[in-house]
N, CA, C and O atoms as a MOPAC input file, in Angstrom:
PM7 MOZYME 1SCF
protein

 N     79.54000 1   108.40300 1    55.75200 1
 C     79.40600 1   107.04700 1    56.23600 1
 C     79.74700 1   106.09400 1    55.10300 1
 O     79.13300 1   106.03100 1    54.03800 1
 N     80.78000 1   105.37000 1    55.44600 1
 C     80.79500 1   104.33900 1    54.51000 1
 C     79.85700 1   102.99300 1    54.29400 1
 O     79.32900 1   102.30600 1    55.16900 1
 N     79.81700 1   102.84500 1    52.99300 1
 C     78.84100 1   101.63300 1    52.60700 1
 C     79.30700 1   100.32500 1    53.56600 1
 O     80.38200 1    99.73500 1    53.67000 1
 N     78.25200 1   100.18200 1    54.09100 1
 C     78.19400 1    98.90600 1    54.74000 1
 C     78.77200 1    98.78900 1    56.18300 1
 O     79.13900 1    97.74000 1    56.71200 1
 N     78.79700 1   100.28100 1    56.84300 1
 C     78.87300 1   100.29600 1    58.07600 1
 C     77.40900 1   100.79200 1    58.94000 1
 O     76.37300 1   101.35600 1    58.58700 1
 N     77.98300 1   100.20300 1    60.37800 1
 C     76.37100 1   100.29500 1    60.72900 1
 C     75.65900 1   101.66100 1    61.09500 1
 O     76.32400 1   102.65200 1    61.39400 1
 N     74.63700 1   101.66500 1    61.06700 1
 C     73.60000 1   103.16300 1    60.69100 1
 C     74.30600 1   103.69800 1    62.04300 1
 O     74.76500 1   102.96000 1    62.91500 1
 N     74.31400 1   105.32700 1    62.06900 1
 C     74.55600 1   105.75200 1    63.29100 1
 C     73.47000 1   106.85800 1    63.45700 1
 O     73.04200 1   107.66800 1    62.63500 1
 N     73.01400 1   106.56000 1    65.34100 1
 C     71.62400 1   107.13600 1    65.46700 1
 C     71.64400 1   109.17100 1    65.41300 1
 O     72.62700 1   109.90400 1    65.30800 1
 N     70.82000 1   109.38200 1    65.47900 1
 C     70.47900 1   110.79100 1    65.05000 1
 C     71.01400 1   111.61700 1    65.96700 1
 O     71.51300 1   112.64800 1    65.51600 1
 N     71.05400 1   111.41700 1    67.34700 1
 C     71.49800 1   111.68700 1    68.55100 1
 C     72.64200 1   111.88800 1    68.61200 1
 O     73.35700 1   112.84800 1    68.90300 1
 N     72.81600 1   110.58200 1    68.21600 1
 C     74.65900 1   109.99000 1    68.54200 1
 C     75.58100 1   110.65300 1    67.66900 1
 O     76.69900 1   110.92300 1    68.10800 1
 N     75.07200 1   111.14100 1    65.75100 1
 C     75.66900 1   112.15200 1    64.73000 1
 C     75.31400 1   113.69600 1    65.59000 1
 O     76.20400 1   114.54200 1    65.68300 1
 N     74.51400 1   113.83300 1    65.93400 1
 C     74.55900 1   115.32000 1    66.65400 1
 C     75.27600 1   115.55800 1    67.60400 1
 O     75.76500 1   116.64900 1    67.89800 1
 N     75.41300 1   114.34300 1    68.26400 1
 C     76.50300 1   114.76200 1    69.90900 1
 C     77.64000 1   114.70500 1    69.30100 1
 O     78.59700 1   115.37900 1    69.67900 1
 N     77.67700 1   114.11700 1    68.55800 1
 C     79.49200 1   113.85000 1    68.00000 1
 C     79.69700 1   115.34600 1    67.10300 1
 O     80.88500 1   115.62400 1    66.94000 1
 N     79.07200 1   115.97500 1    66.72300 1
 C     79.22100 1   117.02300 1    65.44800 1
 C     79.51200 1   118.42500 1    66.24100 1
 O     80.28100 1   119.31900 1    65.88800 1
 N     78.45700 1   118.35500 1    67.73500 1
 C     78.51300 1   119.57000 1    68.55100 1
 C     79.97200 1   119.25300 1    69.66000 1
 O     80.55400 1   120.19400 1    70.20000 1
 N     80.34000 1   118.00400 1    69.83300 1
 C     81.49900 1   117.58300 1    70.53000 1
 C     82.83200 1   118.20800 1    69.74600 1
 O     83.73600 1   118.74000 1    70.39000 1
 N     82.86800 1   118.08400 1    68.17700 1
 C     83.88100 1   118.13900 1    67.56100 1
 C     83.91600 1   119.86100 1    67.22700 1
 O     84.92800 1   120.54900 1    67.09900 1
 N     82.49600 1   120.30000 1    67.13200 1
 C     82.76700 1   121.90400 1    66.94600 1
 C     83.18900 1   122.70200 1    68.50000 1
 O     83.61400 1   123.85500 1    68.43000 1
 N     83.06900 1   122.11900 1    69.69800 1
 C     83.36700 1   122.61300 1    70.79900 1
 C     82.14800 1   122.74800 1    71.53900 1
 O     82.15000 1   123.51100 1    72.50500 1
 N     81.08400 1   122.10900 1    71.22500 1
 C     79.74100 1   122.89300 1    71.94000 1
 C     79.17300 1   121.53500 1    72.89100 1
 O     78.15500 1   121.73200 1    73.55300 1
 N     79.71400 1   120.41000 1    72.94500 1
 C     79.14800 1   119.66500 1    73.52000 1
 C     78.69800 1   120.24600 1    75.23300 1
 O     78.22000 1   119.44700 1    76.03800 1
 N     78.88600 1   121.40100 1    75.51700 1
 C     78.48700 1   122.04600 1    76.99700 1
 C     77.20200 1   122.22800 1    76.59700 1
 O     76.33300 1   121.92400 1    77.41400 1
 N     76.82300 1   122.71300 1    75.38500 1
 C     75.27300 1   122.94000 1    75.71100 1
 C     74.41100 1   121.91800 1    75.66900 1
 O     73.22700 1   122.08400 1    75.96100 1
 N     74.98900 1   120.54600 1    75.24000 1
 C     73.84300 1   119.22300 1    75.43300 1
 C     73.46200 1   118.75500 1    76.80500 1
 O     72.46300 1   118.20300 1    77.26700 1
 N     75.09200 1   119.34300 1    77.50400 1
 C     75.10000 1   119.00100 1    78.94100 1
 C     74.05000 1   120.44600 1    79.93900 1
 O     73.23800 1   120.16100 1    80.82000 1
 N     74.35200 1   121.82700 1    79.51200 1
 C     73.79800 1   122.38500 1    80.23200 1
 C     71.94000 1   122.23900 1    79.55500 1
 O     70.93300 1   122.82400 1    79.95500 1
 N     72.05200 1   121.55600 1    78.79600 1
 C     70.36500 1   121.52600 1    78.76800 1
 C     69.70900 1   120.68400 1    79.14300 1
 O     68.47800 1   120.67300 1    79.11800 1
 N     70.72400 1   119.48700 1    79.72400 1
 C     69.94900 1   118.25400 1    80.25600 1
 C     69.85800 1   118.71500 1    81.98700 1
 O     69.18600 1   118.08300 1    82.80200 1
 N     70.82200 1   120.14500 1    82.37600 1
 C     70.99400 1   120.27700 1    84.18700 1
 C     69.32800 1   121.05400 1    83.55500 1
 O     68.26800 1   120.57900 1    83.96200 1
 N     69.33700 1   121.90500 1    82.84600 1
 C     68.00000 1   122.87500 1    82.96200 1
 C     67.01000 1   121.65500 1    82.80800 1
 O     66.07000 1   121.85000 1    83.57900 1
 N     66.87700 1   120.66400 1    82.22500 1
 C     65.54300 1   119.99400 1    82.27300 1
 C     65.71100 1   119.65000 1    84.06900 1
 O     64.96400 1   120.04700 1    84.96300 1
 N     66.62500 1   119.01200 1    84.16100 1
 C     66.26800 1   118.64600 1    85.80300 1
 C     67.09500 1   119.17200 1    86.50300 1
 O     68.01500 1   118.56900 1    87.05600 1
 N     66.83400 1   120.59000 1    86.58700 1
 C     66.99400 1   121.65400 1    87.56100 1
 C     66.57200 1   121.34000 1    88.83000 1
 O     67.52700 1   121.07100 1    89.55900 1
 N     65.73400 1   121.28700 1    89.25100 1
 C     64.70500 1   120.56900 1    90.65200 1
 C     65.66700 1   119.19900 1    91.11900 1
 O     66.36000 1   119.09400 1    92.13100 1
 N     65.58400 1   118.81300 1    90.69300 1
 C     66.26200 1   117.35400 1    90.90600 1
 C     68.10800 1   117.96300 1    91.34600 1
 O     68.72000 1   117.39000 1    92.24700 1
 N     68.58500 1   118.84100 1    90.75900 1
 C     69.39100 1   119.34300 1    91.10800 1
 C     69.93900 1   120.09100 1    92.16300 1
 O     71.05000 1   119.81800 1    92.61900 1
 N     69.13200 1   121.16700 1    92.65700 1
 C     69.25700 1   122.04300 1    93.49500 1
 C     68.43300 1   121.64200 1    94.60900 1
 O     68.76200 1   121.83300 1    95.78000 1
 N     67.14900 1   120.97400 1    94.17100 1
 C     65.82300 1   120.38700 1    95.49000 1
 C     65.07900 1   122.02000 1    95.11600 1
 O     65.47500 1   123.09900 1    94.67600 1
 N     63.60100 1   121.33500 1    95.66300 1
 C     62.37400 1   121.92600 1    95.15000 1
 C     62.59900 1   123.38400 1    95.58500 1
 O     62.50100 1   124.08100 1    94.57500 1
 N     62.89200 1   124.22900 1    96.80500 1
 C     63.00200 1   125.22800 1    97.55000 1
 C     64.30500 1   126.47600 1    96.71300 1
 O     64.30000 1   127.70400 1    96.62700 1
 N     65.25300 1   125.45100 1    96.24500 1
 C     66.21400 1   126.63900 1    95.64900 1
 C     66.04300 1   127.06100 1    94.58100 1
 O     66.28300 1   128.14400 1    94.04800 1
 N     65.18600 1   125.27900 1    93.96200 1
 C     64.70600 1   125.71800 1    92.16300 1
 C     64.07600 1   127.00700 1    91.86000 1
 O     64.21200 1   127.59500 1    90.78700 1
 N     63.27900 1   127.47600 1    92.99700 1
 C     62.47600 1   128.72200 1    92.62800 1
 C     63.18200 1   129.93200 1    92.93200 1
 O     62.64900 1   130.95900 1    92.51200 1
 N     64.56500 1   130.08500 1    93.74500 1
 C     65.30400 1   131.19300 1    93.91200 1
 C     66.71100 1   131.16500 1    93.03400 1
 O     67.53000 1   132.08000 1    93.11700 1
 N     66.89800 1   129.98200 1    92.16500 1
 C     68.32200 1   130.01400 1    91.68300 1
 C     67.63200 1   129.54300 1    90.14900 1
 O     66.58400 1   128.92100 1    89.97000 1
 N     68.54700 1   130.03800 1    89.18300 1
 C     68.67400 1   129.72900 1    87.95400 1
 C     70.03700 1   129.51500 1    87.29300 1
 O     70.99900 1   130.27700 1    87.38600 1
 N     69.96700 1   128.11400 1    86.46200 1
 C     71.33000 1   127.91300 1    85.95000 1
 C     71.68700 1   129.37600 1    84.95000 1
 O     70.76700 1   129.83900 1    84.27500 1
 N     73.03400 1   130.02200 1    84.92300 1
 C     73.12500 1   131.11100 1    84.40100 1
 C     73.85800 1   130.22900 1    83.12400 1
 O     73.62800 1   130.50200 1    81.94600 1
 N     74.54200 1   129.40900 1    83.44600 1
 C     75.69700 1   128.66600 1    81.96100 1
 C     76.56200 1   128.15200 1    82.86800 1
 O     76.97400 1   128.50000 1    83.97400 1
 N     76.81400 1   126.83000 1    81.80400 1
 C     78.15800 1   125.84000 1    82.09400 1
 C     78.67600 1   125.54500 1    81.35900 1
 O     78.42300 1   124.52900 1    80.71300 1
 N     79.96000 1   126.59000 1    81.07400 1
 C     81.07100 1   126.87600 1    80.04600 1
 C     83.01200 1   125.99100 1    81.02500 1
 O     83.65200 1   125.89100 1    82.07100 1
 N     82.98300 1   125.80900 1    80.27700 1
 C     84.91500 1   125.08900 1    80.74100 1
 C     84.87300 1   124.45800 1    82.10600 1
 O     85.77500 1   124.47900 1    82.94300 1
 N     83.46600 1   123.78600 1    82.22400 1
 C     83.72500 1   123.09400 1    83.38800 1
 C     83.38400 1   123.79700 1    84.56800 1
 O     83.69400 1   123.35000 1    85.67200 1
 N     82.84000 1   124.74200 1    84.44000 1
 C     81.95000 1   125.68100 1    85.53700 1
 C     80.48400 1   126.02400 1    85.39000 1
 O     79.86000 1   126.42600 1    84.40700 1
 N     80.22800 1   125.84800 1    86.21700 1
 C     78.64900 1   125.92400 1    86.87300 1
 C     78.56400 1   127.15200 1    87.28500 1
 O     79.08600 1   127.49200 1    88.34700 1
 N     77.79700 1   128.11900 1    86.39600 1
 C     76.84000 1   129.16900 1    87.45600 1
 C     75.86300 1   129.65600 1    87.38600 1
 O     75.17200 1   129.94400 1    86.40900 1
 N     75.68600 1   129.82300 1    88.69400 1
 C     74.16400 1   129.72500 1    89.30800 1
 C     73.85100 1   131.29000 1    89.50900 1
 O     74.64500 1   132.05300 1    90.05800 1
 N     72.64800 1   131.66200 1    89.02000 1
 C     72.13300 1   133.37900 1    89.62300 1
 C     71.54600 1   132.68800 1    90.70400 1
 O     71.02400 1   131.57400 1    90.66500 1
 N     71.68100 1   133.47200 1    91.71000 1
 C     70.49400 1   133.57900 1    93.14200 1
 C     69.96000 1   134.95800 1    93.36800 1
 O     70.76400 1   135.89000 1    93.37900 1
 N     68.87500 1   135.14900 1    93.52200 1
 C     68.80500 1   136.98100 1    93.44300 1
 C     68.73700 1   137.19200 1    95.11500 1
 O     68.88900 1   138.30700 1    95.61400 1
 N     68.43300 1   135.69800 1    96.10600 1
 C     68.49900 1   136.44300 1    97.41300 1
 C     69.91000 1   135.71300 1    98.02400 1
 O     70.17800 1   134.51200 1    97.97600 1
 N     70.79700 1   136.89700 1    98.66300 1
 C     71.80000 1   136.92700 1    99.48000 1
 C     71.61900 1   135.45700 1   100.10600 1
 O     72.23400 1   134.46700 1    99.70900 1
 N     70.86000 1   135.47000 1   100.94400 1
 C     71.06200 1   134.35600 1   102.17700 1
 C     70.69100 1   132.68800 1   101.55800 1
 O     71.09400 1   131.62500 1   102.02900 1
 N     69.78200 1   132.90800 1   100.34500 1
 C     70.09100 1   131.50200 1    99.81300 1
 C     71.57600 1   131.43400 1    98.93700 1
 O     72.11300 1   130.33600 1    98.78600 1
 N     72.05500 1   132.39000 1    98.50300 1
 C     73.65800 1   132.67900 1    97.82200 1
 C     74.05000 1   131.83600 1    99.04000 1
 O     74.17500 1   130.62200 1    98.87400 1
 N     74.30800 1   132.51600 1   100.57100 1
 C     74.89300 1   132.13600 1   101.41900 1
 C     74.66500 1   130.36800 1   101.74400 1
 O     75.52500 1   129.66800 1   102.27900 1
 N     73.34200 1   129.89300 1   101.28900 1
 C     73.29500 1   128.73100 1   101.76200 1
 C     73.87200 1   127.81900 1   100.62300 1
 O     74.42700 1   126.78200 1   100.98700 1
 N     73.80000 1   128.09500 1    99.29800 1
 C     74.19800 1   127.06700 1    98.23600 1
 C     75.40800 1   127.17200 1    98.42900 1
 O     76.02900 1   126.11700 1    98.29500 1
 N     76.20800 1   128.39100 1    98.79800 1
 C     77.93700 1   128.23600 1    98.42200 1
 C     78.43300 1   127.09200 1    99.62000 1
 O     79.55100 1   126.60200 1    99.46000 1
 N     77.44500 1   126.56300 1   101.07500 1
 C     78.22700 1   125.59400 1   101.19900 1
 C     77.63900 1   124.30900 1   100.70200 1
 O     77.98900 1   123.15500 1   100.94700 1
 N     76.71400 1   124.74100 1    99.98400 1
 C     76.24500 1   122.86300 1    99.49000 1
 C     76.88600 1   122.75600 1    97.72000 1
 O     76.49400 1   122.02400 1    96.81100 1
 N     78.19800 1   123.99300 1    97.73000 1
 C     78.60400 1   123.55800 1    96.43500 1
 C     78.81400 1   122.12600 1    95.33800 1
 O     78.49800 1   121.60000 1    94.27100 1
 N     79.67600 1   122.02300 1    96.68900 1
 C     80.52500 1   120.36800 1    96.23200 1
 C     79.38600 1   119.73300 1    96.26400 1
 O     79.58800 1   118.74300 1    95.56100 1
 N     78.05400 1   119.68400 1    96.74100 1
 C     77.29500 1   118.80900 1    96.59200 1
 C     76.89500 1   118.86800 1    95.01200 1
 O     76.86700 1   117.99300 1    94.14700 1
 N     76.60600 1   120.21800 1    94.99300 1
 C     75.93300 1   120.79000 1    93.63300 1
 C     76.69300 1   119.87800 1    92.00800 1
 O     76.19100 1   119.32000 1    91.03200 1
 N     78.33300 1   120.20200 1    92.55200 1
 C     79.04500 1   119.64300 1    91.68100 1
 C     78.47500 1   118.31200 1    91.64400 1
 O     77.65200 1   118.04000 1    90.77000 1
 N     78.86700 1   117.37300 1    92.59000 1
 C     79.19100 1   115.92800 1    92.42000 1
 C     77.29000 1   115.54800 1    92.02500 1
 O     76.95400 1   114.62500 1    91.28300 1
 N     76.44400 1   116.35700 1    92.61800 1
 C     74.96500 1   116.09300 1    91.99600 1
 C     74.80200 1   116.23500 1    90.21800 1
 O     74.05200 1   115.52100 1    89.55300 1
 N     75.41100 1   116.98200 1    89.83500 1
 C     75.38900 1   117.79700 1    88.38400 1
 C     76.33800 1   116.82400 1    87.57000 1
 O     76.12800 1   116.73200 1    86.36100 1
 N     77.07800 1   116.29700 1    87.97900 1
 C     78.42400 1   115.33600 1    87.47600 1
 C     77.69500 1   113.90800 1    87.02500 1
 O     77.72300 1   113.42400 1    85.89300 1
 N     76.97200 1   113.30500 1    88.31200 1
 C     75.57700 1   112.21500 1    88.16000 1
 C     74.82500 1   112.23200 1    87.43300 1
 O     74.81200 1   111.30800 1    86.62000 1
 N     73.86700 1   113.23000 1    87.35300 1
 C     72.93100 1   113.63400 1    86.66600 1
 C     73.28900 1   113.82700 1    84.98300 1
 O     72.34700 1   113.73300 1    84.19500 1
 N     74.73300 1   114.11200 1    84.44000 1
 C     75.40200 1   114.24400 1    82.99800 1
 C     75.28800 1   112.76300 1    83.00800 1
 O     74.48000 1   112.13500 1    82.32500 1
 N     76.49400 1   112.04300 1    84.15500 1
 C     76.72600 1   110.77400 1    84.25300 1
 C     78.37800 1   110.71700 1    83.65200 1
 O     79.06600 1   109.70100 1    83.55500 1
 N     78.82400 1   112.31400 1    83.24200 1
 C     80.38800 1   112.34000 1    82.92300 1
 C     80.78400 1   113.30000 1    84.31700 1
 O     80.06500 1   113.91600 1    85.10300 1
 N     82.12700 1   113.13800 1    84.23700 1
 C     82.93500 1   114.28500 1    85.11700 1
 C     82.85800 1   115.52900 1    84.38000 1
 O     83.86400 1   115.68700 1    83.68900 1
 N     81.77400 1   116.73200 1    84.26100 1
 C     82.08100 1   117.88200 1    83.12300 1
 C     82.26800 1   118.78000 1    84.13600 1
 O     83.28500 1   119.47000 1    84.06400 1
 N     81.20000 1   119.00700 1    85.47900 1
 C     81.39700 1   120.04000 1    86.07400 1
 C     82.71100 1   119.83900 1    87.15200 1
 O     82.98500 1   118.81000 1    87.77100 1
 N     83.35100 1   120.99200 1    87.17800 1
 C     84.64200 1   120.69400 1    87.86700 1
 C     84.58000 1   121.83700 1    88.82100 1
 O     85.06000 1   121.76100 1    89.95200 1
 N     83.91600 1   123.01800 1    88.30000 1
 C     83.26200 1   124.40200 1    89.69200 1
 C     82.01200 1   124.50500 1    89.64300 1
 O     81.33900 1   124.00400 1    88.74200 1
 N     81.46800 1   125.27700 1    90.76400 1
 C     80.55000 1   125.66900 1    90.85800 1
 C     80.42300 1   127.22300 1    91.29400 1
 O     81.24800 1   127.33700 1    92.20100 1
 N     79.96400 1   128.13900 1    91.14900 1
 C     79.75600 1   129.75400 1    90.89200 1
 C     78.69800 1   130.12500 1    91.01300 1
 O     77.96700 1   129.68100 1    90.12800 1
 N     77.99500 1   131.04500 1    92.02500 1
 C     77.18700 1   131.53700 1    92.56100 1
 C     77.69400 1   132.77700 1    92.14000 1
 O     78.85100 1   133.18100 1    92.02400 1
 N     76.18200 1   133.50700 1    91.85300 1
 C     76.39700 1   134.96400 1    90.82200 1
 C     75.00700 1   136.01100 1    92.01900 1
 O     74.72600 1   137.18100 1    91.75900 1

């Protein structure tokens, strides 16, 4: 930092440091795991877990079949919910495992 420029916050040097090494996915996949619920709604939170969101993909474990069957059509929701919730365009798929 040069003398006499303005302070930069602690946050803002960490997002920029994990942005420039390639990792800025995990600031994003740790803000979907805090509000997981808010994501999926109260009922799937307890059958689905974020597995990782690497290159713009989302995936999700489900261990039962028929909720698999019900999230793969509320994908696009999943996306454009998960996209809000960053508040950037990061997720671009979504993947049910």
């Amino acid at each position: 930092m040069a003398y006499g420029s303005p302070p930069v916050s602690i946050q803002g040097a960490l997002l920029e440091t994990l942005k420039t090494q390639g990792l800025g996915h995990i600031l994003h996949e740790s803000r979907l795991r805090n509000q997981w619920t808010e994501l999926t709604g109260e009922k799937a939170a307890h059958i689905a877990e974020l597995d990782s969101l690497k290159e713009g993909v989302l995936s999700i474990r489900v261990a039962d079949a028929a909720w698999r069957n019900e999230l793969h059509y509320q994908r696009e929701a999943l996306r454009k919910r998960a996209n809000q919730i960053l508040g950037v365009n990061v997720v671009k798929d979504v993947r049910l495992r």
